[in-house]
ZAMARGU-4260 file (C-alpha; in steps of 0.2 Angstrom, whole numbers, plus 5000, padded with zeros to 4 digits):
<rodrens>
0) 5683/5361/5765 | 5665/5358/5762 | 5661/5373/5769 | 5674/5383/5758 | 5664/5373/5741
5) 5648/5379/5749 | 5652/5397/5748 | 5660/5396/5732 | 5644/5388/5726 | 5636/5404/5734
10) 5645/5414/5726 | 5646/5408/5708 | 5626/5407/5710 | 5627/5426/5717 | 5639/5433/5703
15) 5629/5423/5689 | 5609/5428/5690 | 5602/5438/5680 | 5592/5448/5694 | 5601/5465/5703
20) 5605/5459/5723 | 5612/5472/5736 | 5612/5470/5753 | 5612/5487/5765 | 5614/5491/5784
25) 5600/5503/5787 | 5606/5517/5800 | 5595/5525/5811 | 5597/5542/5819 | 5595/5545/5840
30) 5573/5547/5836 | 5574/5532/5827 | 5572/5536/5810 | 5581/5531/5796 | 5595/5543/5791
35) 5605/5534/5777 | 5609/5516/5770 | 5624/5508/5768 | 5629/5497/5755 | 5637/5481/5760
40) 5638/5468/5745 | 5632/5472/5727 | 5632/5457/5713 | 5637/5460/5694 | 5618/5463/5688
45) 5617/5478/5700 | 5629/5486/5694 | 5624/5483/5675 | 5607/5486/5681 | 5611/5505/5691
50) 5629/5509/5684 | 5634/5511/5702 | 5653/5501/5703 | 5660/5498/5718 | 5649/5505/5731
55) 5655/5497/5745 | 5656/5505/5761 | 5645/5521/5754 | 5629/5527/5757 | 5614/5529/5746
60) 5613/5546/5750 | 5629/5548/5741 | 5626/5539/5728 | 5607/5537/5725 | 5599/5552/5732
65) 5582/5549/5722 | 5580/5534/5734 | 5577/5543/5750 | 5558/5541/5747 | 5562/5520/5749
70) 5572/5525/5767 | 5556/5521/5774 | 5552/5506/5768 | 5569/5498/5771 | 5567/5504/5788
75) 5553/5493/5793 | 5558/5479/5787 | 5572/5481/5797 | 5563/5483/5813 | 5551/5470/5811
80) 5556/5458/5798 | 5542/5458/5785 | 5547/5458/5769 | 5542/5470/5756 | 5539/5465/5736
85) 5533/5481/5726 | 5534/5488/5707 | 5542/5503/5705 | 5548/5513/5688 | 5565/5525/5685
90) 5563/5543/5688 | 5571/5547/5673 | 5560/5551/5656 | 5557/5533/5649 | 5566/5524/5667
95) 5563/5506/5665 | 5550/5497/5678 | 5557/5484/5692 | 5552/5472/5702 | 5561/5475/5721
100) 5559/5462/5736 | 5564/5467/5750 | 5569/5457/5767 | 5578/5457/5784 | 5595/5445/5784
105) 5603/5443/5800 | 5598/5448/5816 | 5586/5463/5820 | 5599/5470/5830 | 5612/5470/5815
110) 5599/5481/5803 | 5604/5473/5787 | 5591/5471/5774 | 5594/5460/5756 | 5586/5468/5740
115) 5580/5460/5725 | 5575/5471/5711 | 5570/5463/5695 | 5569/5470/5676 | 5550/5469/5671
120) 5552/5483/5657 | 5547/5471/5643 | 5532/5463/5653 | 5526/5481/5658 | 5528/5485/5638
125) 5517/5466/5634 | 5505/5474/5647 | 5502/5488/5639 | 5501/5480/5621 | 5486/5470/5627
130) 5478/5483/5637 | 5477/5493/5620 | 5473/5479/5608 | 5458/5474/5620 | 5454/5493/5622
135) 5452/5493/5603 | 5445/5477/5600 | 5430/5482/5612 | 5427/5499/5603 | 5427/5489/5586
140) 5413/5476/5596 | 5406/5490/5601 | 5403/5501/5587 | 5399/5488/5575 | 5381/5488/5566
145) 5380/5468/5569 | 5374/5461/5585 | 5390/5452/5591 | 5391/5442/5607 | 5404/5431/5614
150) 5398/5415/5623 | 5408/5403/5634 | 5403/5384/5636 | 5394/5378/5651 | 5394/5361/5659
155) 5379/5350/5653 | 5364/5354/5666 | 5356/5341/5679 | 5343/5338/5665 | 5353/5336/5654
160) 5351/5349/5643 | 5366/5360/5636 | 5368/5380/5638 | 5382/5392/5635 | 5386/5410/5646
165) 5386/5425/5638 | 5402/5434/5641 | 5402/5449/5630 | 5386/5459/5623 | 5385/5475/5613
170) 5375/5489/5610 | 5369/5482/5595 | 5364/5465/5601 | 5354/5473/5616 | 5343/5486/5605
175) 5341/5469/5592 | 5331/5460/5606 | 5327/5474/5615 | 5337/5468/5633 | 5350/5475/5646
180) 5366/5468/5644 | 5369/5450/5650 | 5385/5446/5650 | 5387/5434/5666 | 5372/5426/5662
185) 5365/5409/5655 | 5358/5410/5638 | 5343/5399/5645 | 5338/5411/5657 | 5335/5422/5645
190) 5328/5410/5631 | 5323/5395/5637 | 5313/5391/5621 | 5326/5390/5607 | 5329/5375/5597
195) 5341/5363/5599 | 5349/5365/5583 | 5358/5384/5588 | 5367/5371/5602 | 5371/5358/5589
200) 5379/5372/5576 | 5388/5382/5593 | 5395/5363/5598 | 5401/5358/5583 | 5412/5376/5579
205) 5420/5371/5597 | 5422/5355/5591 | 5431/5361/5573 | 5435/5377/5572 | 5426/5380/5557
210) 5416/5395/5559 | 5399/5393/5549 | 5386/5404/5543 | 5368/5401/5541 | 5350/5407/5542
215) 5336/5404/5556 | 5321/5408/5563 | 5322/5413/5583 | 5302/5410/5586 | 5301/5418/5603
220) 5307/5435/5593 | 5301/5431/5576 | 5316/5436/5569 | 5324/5430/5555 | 5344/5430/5558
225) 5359/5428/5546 | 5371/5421/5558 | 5391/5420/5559 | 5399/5408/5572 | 5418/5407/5575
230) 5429/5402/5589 | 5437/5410/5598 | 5446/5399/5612 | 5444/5380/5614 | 5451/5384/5636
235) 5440/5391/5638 | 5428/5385/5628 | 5422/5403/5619 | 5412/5407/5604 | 5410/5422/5595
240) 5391/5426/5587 | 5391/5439/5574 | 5370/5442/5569 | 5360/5453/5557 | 5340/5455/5557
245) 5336/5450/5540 | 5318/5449/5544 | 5314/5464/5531 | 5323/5452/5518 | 5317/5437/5520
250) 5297/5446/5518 | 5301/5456/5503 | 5308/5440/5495 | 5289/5432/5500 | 5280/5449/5495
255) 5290/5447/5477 | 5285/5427/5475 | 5267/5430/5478 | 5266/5448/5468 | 5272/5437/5452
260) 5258/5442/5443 | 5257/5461/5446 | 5275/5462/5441 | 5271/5453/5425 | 5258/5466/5422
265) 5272/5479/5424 | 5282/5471/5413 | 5271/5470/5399 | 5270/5489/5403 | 5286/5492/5395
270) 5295/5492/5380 | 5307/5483/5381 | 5310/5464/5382 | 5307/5453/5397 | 5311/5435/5400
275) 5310/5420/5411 | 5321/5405/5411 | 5322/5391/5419 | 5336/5387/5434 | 5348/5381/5421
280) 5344/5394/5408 | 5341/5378/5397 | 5322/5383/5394 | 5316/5399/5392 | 5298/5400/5397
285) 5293/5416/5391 | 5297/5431/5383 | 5288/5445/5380 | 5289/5462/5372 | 5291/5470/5356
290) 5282/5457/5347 | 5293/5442/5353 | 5280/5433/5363 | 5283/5416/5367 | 5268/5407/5375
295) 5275/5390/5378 | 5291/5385/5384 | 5307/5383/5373 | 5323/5375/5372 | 5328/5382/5355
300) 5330/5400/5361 | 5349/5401/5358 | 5346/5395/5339 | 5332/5407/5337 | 5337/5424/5344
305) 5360/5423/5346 | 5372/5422/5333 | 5381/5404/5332 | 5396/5413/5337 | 5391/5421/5352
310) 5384/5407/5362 | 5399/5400/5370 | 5403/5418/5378 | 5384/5420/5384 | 5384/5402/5390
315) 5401/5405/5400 | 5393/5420/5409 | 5376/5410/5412 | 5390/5399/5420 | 5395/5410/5430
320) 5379/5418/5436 | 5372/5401/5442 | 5390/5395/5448 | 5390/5412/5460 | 5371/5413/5463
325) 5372/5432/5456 | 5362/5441/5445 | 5365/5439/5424 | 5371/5455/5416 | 5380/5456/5398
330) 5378/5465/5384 | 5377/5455/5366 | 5372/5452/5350 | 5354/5446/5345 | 5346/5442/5331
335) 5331/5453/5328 | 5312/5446/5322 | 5314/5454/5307 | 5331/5444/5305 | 5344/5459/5306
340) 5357/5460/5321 | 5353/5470/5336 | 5362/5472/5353 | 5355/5472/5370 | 5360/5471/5388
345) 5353/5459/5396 | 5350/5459/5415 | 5343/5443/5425 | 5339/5439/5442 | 5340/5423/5451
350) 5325/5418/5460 | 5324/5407/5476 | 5312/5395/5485 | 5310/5395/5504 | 5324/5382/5501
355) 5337/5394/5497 | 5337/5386/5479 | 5336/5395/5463 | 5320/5391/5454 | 5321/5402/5442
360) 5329/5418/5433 | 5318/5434/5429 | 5327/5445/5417 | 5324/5461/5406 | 5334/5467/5388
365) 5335/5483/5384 | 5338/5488/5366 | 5355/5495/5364 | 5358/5494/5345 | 5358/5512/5345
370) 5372/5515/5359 | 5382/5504/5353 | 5383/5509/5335 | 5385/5526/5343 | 5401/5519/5353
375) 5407/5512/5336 | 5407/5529/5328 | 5417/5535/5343 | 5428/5523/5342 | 5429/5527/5325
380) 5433/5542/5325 | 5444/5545/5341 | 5457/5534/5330 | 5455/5548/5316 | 5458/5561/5328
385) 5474/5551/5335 | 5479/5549/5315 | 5477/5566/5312 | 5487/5573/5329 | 5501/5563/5324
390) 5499/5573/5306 | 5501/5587/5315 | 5516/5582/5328 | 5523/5576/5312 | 5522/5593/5304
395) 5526/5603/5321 | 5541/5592/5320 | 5546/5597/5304 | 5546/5615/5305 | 5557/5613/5322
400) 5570/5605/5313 | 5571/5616/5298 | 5570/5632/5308 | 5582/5628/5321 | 5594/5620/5308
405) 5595/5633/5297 | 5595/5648/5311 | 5608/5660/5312 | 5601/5668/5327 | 5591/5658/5342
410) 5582/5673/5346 | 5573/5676/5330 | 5574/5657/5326 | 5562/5657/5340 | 5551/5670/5337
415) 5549/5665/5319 | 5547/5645/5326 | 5533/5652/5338 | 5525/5664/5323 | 5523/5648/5313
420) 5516/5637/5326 | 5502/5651/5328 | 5497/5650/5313 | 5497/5631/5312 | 5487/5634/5330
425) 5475/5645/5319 | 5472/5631/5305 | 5470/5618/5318 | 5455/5627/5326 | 5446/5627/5310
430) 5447/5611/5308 | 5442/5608/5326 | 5427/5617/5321 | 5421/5607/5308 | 5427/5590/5318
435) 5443/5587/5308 | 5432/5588/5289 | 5434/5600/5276 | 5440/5616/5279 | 5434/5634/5270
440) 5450/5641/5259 | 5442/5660/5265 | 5445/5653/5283 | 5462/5647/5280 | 5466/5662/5272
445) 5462/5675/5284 | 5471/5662/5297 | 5488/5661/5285 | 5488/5681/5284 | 5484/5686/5303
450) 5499/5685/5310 | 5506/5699/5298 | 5494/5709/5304 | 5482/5722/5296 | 5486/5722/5278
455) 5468/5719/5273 | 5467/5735/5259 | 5486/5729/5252 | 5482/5712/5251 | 5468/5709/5238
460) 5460/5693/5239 | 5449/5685/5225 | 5442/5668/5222 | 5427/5656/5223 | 5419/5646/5241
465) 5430/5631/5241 | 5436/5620/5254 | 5452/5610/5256 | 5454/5593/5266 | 5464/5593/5281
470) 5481/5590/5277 | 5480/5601/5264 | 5473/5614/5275 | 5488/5612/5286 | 5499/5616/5273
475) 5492/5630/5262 | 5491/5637/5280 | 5507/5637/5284 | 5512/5643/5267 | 5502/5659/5267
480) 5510/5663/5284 | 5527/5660/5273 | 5521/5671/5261 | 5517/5684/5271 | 5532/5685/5281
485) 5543/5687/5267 | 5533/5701/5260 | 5533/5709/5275 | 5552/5706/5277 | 5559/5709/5260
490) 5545/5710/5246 | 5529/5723/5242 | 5521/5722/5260 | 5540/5730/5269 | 5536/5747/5261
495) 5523/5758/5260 | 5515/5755/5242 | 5517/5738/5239 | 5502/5728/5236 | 5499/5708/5236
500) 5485/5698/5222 | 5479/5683/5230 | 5469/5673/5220 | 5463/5656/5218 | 5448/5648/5206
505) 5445/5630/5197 | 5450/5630/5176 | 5456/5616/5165 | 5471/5608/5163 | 5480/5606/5146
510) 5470/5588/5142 | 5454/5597/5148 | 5453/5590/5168 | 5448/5601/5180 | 5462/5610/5189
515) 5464/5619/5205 | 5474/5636/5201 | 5482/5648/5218 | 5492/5663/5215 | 5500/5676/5225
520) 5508/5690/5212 | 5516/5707/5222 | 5519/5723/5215 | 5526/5740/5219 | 5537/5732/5231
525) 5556/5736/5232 | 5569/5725/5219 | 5570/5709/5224 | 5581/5694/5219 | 5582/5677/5222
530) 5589/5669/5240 | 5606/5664/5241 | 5601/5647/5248 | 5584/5639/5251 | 5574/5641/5268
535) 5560/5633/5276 | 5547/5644/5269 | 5554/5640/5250 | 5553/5625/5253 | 5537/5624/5261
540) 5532/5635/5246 | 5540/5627/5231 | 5541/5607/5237 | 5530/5604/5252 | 5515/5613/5246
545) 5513/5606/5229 | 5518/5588/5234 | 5503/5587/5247 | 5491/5592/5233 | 5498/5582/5222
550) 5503/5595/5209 | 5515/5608/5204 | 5522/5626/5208 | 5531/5639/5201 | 5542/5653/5210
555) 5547/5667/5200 | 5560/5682/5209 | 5557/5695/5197 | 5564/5715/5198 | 5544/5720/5199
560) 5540/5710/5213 | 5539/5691/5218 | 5527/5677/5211 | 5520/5660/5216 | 5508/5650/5208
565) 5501/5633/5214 | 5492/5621/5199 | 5483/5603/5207 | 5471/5591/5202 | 5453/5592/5210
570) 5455/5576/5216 | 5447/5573/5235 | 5457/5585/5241 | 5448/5601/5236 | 5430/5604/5235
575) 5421/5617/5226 | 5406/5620/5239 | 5385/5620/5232
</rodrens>
């Protein structure tokens, strides 16, 4: 009975694991070679594993040909019962990697052989990952402009003293001090010199985990380095050493503190403002330039030279310059020595002791008064061009709607839609051409009348240099062009006699105030007679036109030949030129 529990137990343990088992008889030939394998026993995960079911009783050359190679292999262990453990990956594109252990069960003579074969596919994969993330975190170490090293803790030596190993070197490191690569070796070997302090700062990152950064002086290479130190591992006990050789620097920040007075020389030189406060900008100590020279030092400079509401915006940023230790640049007001307001960008820079503490700011203004008025104007005039686009969408707008509207006929609508927009096109590049101010009415004129083409000895046009504002432009513009086209249609220019009077000139009105006249009288036409219902060019002509300039127009259909006659106010509107 026990027995009986015992290979159950077996047998639910066999069944239930997760690795593939098979056992095989090896059969061997008369030369003692192995000719093919017999299967014996398989558990569940072999067939999930190979998708070979009941296999039993047949041969691997029936069933797995592709293992013929592994004959070998099963053979020996066979014969002389060592075991066999290898690593082996599917034939197939993208077969899955294995574990196989191999061993004699049973007596030599019996031939039998047990296999293990194990799923490893997602190790292989994590093996892979991490041979690429290290393969590109070693070019990045590698390439990098910063010496970088990795360093690894040592055991405190027989005297006492501490040391680390390096582990990892680059390129950059070994051209900064000018060594092979050291990677294996102690750090004192190499520098048995340096100061205790780079083991009290590399100590106390293991100890943390803080990384720190810090400036020091490596005496046996007089070198000054800016150093970053982080861990990396606390077992084992790695550090990683980032450095740059700010040597250069730190002289050029001597060579500036000792040339104080040549640059104070220079500064003079210039024309434009210079000043030195002190650390906390709450003194200025002296400012020269432009005849603003203060000798002594002063706490009142805010009163004396910035508008009371300006100075909590400039303090802020002084704030902000001394909180991040970065130079001072804004552009503000200022009151000027003569009392009138100014604006200048001003530019300061912090300046440090061998402490590392700001002692002082040095700082230059440059006189922008100009530029900024100039800015003004800009901005000034930008919103008069965005005014007077939306004029003009307005209008574009309007004379979609009332030739679409009324249209009988897309086709023509849309020729005579685009006819009208080129010659509000025309007007608009005169105005463009004197920057949106006044334009001449003999320019507008010979706008209106282009697009009717070359009428020039049938249209006669008379009248003194005046010139229109821009609205106004728009819209006599447009109302020539409607003039035009009806003559051209129906009126004296649609045969070949016909003859157009434009005229225009400045009189007086019935109470004696100056008065803006504009006529357009044809003859020699055909008959004419008045439209059956009111278009967009009468209404351009009789009530658009006269309500932008403010006055009054007359239309008159007469048998002889059509009549228009414009009458406004001088106003602002029009201009007579001289």
């Amino acid at each position: 009975m026990a027995e009986n529990d015992s290979e159950h137990h077996y047998r639910v343990l066999f069944d239930s694991v997760d690795d593939g088992f098979c056992t095989i008889e090896v059969l061997f030939d008369d030369d003692g070679r192995v000719r093919d394998c017999r299967f014996l026993l398989t558990n569940p995960a072999f067939e999930r594993q190979t998708g070979l079911l009941r296999v039993a009783g047949r041969t691997m050359r029936e069933l797995a040909p592709s293992h013929e190679g592994w004959f070998d292999i099963y053979g020996k262990v066979a014969l002389t019962g060592e075991p066999a453990r290898f690593e082996h990956q599917g034939d197939a594109p993208g077969g899955r990697w294995h574990e196989v252990h191999v061993f004699r069960i049973g007596a030599a003579e019996e031939r039998q052989v047990a296999i293990i074969f194990r799923d490893i596919e997602d190790r292989k994969q994590a093996e892979a990952t991490v041979r690429a993330s290290e393969a590109q975190y070693r070019a990045l170490f590698d390439c990098i402009d910063e010496g970088a090293c990795i360093i690894e803790q040592l055991p405190v030596r027989p005297d006492g003293r501490r040391d680390y190993r390096y582990i990892a070197m680059n390129k950059a490191m070994q051209a900064m001090f000018g060594i092979a690569d050291l990677s294996g070796r102690a750090i004192r070997e190499f520098f048995p010199d340096e100061v205790e302090d780079w083991y009290d700062d590399y100590d106390r990152v293991l100890a943390t985990g803080e990384p720190i950064r810090f400036e020091r002086e490596s005496e046996p290479q007089q070198m000054v380095l800016e150093m970053f130190v982080s861990r990396l591992s606390q077992k084992p006990p790695r550090l990683l050493a980032v450095m740059q050789d700010i040597t250069e620097r730190r002289r050029a920040e001597e060579a500036m503190r000792r040339s104080e007075e040549r640059m104070r020389a220079l500064i003079n030189a210039t024309s434009d403002a210079v000043y030195r406060m002190s650390a906390d900008w709450q003194e200025m100590r002296q400012l020269d330039g432009r005849g603003s020279d203060v000798e002594g030092p002063t706490v009142r400079w805010m009163e004396d030279y910035l508008f009371p509401e300006d100075r909590a915006r400039i303090r802020a940023a002084v704030a902000h310059a001394i909180r991040e230790r970065r130079p001072f640049e804004l552009e503000h007001r200022v009151r000027r020595v003569d009392g009138k307001e100014g604006w200048t960008f001003a530019r300061a820079i912090p300046i440090f002791d061998a402490k590392g503490e700001i002692a002082e700011w040095f700082g230059m203004a440059t006189d922008v008064t100009e530029r900024v008025n100039a800015r003004e104007r800009q901005q000034m005039l930008n919103h008069e061009l965005g005014h007077r686009l939306k004029n003009v969408l307005s209008l574009v707008q309007s004379i979609a709607n009332q030739t679409f509207r009324q249209a009988d006929n897309l086709t023509e609508a849309a020729e005579t839609y685009s006819a009208r927009l080129i010659s509000l096109g025309r007007a608009t590049d005169i105005l463009t051409e004197t920057a949106w101010a006044d334009a001449g009415l003999h320019s507008l004129v010979q706008a209106g009348l282009t697009s009717v083409g070359d009428f020039s000895e049938r249209i006669r046009i008379s009248g003194p240099d005046l010139d229109l504002a821009p609205q106004q432009a728009l819209m006599l513009t447009l109302t020539l062009h409607e003039l035009a086209t009806n003559s051209l249609k129906y009126g004296a220019l649609s045969n070949g006699a016909g003859v157009v009077d434009l005229s225009w000139g400045i009189g007086s009105d019935p109470e004696g105030e100056p008065q803006f006249t504009f006529g357009w009288r044809e003859s020699g036409g055909p008959e004419i007679s008045a439209p059956s219902r009111e278009g967009f060019g009468a209404r351009m002509i009789g009530r658009l036109l006269p309500a932008s300039f403010q006055g009054k127009a007359e239309l008159r259909y007469e048998a002889a030949g059509f009549e228009f006659r414009l009458e406004a106010p001088l106003g602002e509107v029009i201009k007579v030129r001289g």
